[in-house]
C-alpha positions in Angstrom: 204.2 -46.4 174.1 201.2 -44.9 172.3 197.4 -46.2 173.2 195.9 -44.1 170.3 194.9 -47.9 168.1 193.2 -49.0 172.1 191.5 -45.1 171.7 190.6 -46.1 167.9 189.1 -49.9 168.4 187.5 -48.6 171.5 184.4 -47.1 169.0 184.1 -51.3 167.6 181.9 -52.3 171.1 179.2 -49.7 170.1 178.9 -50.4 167.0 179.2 -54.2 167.2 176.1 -54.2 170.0 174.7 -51.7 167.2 175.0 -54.2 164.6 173.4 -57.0 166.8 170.4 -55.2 167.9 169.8 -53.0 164.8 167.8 -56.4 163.0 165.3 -56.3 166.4 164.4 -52.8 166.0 160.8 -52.1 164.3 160.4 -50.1 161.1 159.4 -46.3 161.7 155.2 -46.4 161.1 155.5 -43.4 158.5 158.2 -45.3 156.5 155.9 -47.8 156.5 152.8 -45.8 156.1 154.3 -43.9 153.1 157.2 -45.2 151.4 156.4 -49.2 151.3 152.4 -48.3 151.6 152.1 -51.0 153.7 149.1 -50.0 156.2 149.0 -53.1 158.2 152.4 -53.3 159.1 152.1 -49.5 159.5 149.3 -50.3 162.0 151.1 -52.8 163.9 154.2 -51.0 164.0 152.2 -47.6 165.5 150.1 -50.5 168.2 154.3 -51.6 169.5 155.0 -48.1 169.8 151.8 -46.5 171.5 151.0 -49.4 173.0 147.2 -49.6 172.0 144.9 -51.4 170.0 142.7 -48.6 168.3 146.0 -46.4 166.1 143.5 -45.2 163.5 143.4 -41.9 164.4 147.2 -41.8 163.8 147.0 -43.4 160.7 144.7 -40.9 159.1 147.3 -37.9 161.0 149.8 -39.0 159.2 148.1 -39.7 155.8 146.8 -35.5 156.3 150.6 -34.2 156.9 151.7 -36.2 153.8 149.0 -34.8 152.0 149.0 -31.2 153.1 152.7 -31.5 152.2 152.3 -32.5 149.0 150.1 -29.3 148.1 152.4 -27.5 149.8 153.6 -24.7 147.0 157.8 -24.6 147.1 159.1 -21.3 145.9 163.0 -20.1 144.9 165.2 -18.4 146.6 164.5 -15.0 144.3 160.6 -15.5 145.2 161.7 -15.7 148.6 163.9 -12.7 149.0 160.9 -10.8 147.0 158.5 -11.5 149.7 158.5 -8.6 151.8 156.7 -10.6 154.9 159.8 -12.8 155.2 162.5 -11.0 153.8 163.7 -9.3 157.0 163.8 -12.6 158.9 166.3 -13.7 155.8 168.5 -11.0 156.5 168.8 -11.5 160.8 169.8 -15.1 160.0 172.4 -14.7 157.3 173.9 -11.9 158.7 174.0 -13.3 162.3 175.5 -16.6 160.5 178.0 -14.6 158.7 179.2 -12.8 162.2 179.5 -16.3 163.3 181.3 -17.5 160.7 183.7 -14.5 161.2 184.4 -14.5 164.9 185.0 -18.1 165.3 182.8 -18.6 167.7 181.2 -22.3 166.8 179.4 -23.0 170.5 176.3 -22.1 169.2 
């Protein structure tokens, strides 16, 4: 007698209580914050999770990543590989990928 369809429905309980509680959960306060531009829920949401009143300081963190990001200059892979302060860090990862690629091993 097999029990591999008991193994297979075994995964619907997780994702059932998933499903249930997923509606309960709060927004994330920089999805808010910078996708919806919605401070005040923003605000509210960052209060739930910190669990104090005064989230300002927060606010205007996040709103300084997302800028600094934005000026953030992105370069190819040719302008990359040209720079000599980063080009030898390139190399040590590709190459150590490669040998990991080639000996199988997939632990790490």
């Amino acid at each position: 007698e097999s029990r591999w369809p008991f193994l297979f429905g075994a995964i619907i309980v997780p994702s059932l209580i998933q499903a249930v509680i997923l509606p309960f959960l709060p927004e994330s306060p920089r999805y808010l914050l910078l996708e919806k531009h919605n401070t005040s829920k923003a605000e509210k949401a960052f209060q739930r999770f910190l669990g104090k009143d005064d989230v300002s300081h927060e606010i205007e963190e996040v709103l300084a990543e997302s800028r600094a990001q934005r000026n953030t200059k992105l370069v190819s892979i040719l302008q990359l590989l040209r720079t000599r302060a980063v080009r030898w860090q390139i190399v040590t990862v590709v190459v150590t990928m490669g040998c990991y690629q080639l000996c199988g091993l997939n632990a790490v």
